[in-house]
N, C-alpha and C positions, 0 to 999 in steps of 0.2 A: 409579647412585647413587640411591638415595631421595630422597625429596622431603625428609626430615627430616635426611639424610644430605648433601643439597647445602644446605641451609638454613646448616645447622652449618659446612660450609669456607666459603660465604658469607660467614658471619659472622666466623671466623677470619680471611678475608682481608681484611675489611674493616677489622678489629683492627691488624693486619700493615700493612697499608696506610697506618693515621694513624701506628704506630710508623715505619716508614721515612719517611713525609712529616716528620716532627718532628725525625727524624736529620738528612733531608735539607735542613733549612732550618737546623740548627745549622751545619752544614759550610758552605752558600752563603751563609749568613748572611740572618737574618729581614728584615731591609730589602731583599735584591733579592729574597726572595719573598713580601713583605709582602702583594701584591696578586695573586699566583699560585697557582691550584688546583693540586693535585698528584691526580693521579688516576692510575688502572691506565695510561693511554695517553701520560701526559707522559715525552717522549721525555728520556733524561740528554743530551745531545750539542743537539740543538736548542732544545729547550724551556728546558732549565737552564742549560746549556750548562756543564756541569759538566767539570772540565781533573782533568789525570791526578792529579793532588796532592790533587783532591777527593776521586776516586774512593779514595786508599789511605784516607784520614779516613772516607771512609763504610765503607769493609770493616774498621776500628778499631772504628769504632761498633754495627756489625753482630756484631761477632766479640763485645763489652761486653757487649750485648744479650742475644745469644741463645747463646752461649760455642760450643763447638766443634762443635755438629749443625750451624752453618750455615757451610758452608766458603765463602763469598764469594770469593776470591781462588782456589778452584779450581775455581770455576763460570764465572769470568771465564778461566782460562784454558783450558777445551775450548772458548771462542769464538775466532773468527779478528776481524780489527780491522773490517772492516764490522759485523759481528753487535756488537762493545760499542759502537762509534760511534750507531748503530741501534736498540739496547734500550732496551726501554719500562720504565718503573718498575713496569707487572704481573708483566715479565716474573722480576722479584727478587723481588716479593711472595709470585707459584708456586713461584719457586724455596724459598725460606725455608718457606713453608706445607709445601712438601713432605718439606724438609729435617726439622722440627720433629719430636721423639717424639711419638706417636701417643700424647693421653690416655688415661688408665685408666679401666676400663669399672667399674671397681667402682662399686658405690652402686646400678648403674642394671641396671632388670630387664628 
């Protein structure tokens, strides 16, 4: 990838990123993460400690978002239970970034 080219998903995921952190603090609710960075590495299970009723809220919220390219709920199930206990909130953000239609090149020379 180009330097101009990894600049660009950077940026995108960094996008990606405050939009899930914003989901994510709607579902746990902004008082217990009032004082909590969400970053690529905060794990759902330890750091949040986010229960299964969250996780179908956050794949609601996801699916609201970003409508049917980001299939959350069938990314979560080619995981076996250690892998979703385990994931890290990059590991959604790549997923989603990857999921996303690829912008249109028009405009640009």
């Amino acid at each position: 990838m180009s330097g101009e080219g990894a600049a660009r998903q950077a940026e995108i995921e960094a996008r990606v990123l405050g939009e899930v952190s914003e989901d994510l603090r709607d579902v746990i609710g902004e008082e217990y993460a009032v004082d909590m960075e969400i970053t690529m590495e905060t794990t759902f299970s330890h750091d949040l400690e986010l229960e299964s009723i969250e996780f179908v809220a956050l794949a609601d919220r996801l699916r609201e978002r970003y409508g049917a390219a980001v299939d959350f709920v069938g990314f979560l199930a080619t995981m076996d239970v250690d892998q979703v206990i385990n994931m890290r909130v990059g590991e959604v953000v790549r997923f989603i970034v990857d999921s996303l239609p690829t912008p249109a090149t028009a405009g640009s020379a």
